[in-house]
C-alpha positions as CSV (number, residue, x, y, z in Angstrom):
1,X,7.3,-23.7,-16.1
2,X,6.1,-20.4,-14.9
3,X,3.9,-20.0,-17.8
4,X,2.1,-23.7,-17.3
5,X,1.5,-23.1,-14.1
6,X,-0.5,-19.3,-15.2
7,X,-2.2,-21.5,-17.8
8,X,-3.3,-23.8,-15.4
9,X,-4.2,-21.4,-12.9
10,X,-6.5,-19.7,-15.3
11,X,-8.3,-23.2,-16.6
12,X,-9.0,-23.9,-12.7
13,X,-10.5,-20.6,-12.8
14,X,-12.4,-20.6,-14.7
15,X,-13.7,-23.9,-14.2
16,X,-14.2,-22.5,-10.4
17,X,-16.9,-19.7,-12.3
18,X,-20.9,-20.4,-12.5
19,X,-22.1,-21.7,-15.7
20,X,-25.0,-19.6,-15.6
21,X,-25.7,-16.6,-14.2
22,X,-29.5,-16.8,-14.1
23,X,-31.6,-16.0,-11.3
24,X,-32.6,-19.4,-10.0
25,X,-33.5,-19.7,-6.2
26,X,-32.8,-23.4,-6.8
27,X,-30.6,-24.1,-4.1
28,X,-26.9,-24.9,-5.2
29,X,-25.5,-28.6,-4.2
30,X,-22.1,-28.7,-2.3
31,X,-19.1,-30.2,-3.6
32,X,-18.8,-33.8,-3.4
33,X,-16.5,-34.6,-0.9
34,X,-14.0,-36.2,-3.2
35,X,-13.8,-33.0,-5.5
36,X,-10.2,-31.9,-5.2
37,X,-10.1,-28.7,-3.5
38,X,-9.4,-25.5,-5.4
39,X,-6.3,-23.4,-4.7
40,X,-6.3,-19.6,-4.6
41,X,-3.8,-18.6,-7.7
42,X,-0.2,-17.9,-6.7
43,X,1.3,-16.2,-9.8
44,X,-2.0,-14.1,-10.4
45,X,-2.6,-12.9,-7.0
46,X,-4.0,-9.8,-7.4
47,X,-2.2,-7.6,-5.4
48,X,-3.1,-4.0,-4.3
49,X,-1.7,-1.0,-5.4
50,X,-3.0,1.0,-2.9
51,X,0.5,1.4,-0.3
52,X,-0.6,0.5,3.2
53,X,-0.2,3.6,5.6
54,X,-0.9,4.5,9.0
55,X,-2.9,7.8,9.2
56,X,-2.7,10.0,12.2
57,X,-5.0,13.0,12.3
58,X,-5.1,15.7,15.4
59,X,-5.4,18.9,16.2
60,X,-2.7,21.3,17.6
61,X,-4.2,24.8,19.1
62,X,-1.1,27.2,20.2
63,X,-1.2,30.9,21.5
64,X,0.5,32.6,18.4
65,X,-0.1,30.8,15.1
66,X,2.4,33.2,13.0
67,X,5.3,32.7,15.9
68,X,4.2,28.6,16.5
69,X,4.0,27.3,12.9
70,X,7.8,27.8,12.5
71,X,8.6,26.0,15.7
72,X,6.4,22.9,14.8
73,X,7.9,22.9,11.1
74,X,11.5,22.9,12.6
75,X,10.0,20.0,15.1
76,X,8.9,17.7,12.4
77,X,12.2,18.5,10.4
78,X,14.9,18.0,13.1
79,X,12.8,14.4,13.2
80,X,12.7,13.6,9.5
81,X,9.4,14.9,9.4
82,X,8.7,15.8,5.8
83,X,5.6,17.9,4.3
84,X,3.5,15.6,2.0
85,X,3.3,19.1,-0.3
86,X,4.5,22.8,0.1
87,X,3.5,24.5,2.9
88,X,1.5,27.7,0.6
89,X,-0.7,24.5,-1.3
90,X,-2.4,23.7,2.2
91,X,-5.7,25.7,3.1
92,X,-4.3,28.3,5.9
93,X,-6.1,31.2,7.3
94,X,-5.1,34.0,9.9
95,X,-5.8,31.5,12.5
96,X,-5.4,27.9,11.3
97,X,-3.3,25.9,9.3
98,X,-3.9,22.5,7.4
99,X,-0.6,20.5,7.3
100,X,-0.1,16.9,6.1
101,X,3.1,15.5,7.3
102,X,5.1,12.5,6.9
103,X,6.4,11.6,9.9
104,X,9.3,8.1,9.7
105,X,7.1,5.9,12.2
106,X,10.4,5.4,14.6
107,X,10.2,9.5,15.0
108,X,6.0,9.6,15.7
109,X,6.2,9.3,19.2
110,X,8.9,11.7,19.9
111,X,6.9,14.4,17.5
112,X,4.5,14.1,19.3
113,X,5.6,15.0,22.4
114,X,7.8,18.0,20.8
115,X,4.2,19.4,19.5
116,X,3.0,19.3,23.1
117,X,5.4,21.7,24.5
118,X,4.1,24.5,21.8
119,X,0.4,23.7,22.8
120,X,-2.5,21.4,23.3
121,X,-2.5,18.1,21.5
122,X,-5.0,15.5,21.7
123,X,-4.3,11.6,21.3
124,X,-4.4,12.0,17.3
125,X,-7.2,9.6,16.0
126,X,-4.9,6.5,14.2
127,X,-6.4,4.5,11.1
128,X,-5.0,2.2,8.3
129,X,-5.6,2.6,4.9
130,X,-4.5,-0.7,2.0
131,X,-3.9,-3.6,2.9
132,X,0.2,-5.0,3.9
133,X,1.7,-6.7,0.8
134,X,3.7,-9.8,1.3
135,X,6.9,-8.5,0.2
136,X,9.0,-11.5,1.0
137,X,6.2,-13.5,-1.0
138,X,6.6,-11.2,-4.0
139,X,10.3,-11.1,-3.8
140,X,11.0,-14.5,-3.7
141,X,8.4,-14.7,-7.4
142,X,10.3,-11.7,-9.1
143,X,13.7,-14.1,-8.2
144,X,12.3,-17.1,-9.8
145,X,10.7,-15.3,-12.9
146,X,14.2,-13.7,-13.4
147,X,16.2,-16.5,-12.5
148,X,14.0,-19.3,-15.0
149,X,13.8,-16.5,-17.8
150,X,17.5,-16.3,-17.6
151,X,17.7,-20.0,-17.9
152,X,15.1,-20.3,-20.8
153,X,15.5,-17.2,-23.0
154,X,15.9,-19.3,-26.2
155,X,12.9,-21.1,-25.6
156,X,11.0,-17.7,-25.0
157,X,12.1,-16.4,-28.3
158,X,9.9,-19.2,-29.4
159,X,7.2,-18.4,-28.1
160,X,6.9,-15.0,-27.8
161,X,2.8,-15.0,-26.0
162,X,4.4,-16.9,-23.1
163,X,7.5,-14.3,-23.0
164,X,4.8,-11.4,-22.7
165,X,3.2,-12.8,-20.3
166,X,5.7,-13.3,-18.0
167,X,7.1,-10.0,-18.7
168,X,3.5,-8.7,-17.6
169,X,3.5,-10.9,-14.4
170,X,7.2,-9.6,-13.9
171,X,6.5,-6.0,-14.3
172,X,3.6,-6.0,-12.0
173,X,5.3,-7.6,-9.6
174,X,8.2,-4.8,-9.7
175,X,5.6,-2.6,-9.2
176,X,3.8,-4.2,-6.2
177,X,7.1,-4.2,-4.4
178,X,7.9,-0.7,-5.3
179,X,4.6,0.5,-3.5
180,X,5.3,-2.1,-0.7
181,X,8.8,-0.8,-0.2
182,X,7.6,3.0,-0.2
183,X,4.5,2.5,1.9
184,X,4.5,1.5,5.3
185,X,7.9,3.5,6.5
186,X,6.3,6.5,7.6
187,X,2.8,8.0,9.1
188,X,0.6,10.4,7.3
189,X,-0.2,12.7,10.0
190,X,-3.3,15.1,9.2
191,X,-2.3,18.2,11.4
192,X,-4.5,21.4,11.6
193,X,-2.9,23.6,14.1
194,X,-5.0,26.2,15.4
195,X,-4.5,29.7,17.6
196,X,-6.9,29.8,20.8
């Protein structure tokens, strides 16, 4: 079932592609009106790997650097902020320090007002980076592969091409929600803390 429905996907896509890809300026003729119209593919979305994040970036100057890094370290911690990498592997000097920390987005805006007792804090700049996965969408087709595989492993056996590509489909999908379940629970924040 799953399978026909790849196969068909695939036929209508590639029926959807150019026949030529020559340079013509000839203009191209719409669809006649009573061409059926062609639907995006469902079980070969292609889904981005990429895990959607929310990136803070600011800059923290304090009076003591040596005596302030601690107390912004135990900040982030008693808050569940993590380091994205040990503290030594981030470019430091005398008077600075690079810090990337991953902050559990319900804790952001109480860091952020812990950092502003040790020192000066701007309004961090805020971006997103990758795109939000439909996890319930994905779900709900890692259930159904499962659940029709189950049902049909003796026909599978027959035809083992189908069987690998569903267990291709299946994988990916595992994958896709992996990253979507690990992605968008906590902030990237790109800290450089500074001594006046």
């Amino acid at each position: 079932m799953i399978i026909c429905a790849l196969l068909a996907a695939l036929a209508g896509s590639a029926a959807a592609l150019p026949k030529s890809t020559s340079a013509s300026t000839a203009p191209v003729a719409a669809p006649a009106s009573n061409a059926p119209a062609v639907k995006p593919p469902y079980w070969l979305e292609p889904y981005s790997l990429a895990p959607h994040q929310e990136v803070w970036t600011g800059r923290l100057t304090v009076k003591n650097l040596a005596r302030d890094l601690p107390r912004v370290l135990a900040a982030g911690e008693k808050l569940g902020a993590k380091p994205a990498q040990a503290i030594g592997d981030f470019i430091s000097s005398p008077t600075s320090q690079q810090l990337v920390l991953l902050v559990p987005r319900a804790s952001a805006p109480a860091l952020l007002k812990k950092l502003r007792r040790l020192g000066e804090l701007p309004a961090p700049d805020e971006r997103t980076e990758g795109v939000p996965l439909p996890l319930a969408e994905v779900r709900a087709k890692i259930d159904r592969i499962v659940k029709e595989r189950d049902a049909r492993r003796a026909e599978l056996a027959k035809t083992p091409a189908a069987a690998e590509i569903e267990e291709e489909v299946l994988a990916h999908l595992l994958l896709v929600e992996q990253v979507a379940a690990n992605g968008g629970d906590a902030i990237r924040f790109n800290l450089t803390i500074v001594q006046r």
